[in-house]
C-alpha positions in Angstrom: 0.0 0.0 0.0 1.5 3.1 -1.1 -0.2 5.3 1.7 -1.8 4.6 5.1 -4.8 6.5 4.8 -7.9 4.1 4.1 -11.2 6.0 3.2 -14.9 4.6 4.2 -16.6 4.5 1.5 -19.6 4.6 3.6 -22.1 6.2 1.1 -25.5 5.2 0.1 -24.8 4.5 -3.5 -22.7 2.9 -5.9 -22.3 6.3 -7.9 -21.2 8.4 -4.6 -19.1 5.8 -4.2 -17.4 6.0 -7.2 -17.3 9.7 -7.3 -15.0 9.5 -4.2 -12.6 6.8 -5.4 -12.0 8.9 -8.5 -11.5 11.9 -6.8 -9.2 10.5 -4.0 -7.5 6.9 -5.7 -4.2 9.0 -6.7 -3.5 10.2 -2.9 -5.2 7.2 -1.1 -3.6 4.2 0.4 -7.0 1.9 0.5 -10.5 2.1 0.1 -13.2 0.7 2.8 -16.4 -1.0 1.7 -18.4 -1.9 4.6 -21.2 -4.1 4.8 -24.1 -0.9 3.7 -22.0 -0.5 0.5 -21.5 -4.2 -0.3 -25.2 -5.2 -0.1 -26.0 -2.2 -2.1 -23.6 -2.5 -5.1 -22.2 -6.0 -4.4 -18.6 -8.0 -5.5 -18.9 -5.1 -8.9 -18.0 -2.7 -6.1 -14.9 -3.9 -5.4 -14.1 -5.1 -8.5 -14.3 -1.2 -10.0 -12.1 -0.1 -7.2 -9.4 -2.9 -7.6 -9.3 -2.2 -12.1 -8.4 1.7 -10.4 -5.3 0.2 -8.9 -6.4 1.0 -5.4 -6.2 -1.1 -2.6 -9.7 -2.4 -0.9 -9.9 -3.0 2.8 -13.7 -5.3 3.2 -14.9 -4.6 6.6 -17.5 -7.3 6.2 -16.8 -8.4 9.9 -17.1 -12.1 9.3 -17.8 -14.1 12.4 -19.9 -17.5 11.9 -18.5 -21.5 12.1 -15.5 -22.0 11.1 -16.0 -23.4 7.4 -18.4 -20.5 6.4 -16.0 -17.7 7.4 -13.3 -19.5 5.5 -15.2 -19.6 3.0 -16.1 -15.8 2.8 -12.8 -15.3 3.3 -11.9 -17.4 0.2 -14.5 -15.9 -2.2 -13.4 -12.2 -0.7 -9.8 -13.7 -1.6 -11.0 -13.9 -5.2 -12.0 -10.5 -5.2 -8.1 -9.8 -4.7 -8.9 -7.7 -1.4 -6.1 -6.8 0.3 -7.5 -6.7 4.2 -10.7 -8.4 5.5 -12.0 -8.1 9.3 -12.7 -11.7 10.9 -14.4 -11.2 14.5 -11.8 -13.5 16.9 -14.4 -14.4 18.8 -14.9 -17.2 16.5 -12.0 -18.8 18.6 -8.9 -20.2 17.7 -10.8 -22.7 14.8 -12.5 -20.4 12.8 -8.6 -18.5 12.9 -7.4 -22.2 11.2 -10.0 -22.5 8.9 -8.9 -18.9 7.4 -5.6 -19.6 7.4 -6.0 -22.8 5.4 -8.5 -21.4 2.7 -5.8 -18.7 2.1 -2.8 -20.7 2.3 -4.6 -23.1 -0.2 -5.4 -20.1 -2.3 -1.8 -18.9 -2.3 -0.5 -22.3 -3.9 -3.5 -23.0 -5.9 -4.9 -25.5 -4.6 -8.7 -26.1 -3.5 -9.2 -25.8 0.4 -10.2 -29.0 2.3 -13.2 -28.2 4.8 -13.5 -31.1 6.0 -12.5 -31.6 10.0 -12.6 -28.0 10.9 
């Protein structure tokens, strides 16, 4: 990240949204989609943000069973975010179970879910 400065993008539309990554993207570090602007615009959001070059910080706040915040954490992975928030009160499994599906996303490979 070439700055530490991360702007919420906690607007009610995609558009305003947009406006602000276009004005700010060349002094900003990252760019915050919460959980407001996700359901509103969805994965496009952060897809639009990323093809700018900017970072995207996803403050989704996962916190379920272990194999569904993996999971999410694997299809935000896909969506080439750069920082995700994972509620540790999930406990020391649900910590695991991300660290696999990334690790098995680093090499490739498909994650196992099984005994989680």
């Amino acid at each position: 990240m070439r700055n530490p400065i991360i702007v919420a993008l906690d607007v009610p539309t995609q558009q305003a949204a947009q406006s602000l990554v276009e004005q700010l993207e060349p002094m900003i570090g990252a760019f915050k989609v919460g959980k407001e602007l996700f359901v509103r615009a969805g994965p496009d959001i952060v897809r639009w943000i990323r093809a700018t070059g900017a970072s995207v910080f996803m403050d989704l706040k996962f916190l379920d069973i272990p194999n569904t915040v993996a999971r999410a954490v694997e299809a935000a992975t896909h969506l080439d975010v750069q920082m995700l928030t994972i509620h540790t009160s999930g406990g020391s499994s649900v910590l695991r179970a991300v660290r696999a599906a990334r690790t098995a996303h680093r090499l490739g490979r498909t994650p196992r879910w099984c005994g989680w």
